[in-house]
C-alpha positions, -999 to +999 in steps of 0.1 A: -276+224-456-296+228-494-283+200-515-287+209-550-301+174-570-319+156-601-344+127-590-341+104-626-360+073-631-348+043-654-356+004-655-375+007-623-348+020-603-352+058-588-320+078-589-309+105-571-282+124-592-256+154-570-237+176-589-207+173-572-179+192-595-206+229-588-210+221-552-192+207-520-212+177-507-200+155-477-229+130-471-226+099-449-241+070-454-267+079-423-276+111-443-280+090-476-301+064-459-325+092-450-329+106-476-335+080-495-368+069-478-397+073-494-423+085-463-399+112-452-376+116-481-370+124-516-373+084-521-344+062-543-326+031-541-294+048-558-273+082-547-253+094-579-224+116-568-207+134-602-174+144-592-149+156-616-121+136-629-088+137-620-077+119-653-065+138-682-094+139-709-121+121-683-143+149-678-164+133-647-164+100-625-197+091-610-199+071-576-230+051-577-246+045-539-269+018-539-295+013-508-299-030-505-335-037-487-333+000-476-300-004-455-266+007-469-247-015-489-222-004-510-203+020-529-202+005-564-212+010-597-243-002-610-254-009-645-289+007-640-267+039-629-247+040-664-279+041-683-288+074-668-261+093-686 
């Protein structure tokens, strides 16, 4: 599977940003985890999904995936995320 991405960096956290309104992307958290490592990965603590909105006049929502002492933790938005857009 190619998985189309951004790797952004911002108050010492490393981001990695998915386009997900111009591609379909399933990841689970296994696959997240992976990636994220920094020996054998692409290396981040936090997996931005953009997805678009289903709101009227919202044009995206963005799911923010944060790694916790390199195990997965959550699903919620961070602060460090909203900085990056």
């Amino acid at each position: 599977m190619t998985i189309r991405f951004t790797k952004m960096h911002g108050l010492g956290n490393d981001f990695m940003v998915i386009d997900a309104i111009r591609q379909n992307v399933l990841l689970s958290p296994q696959q997240i985890a992976t990636l994220s490592q920094r020996d054998t990965g692409i290396g981040f603590d936090q997996c931005l999904m953009v997805e678009a909105s289903q709101e009227t006049g919202i044009d995206f929502f963005i799911a923010s995936l944060m790694l916790m002492a390199k195990k997965w933790a959550s699903a919620a938005m961070g602060p460090d995320a909203s900085r990056v857009f």
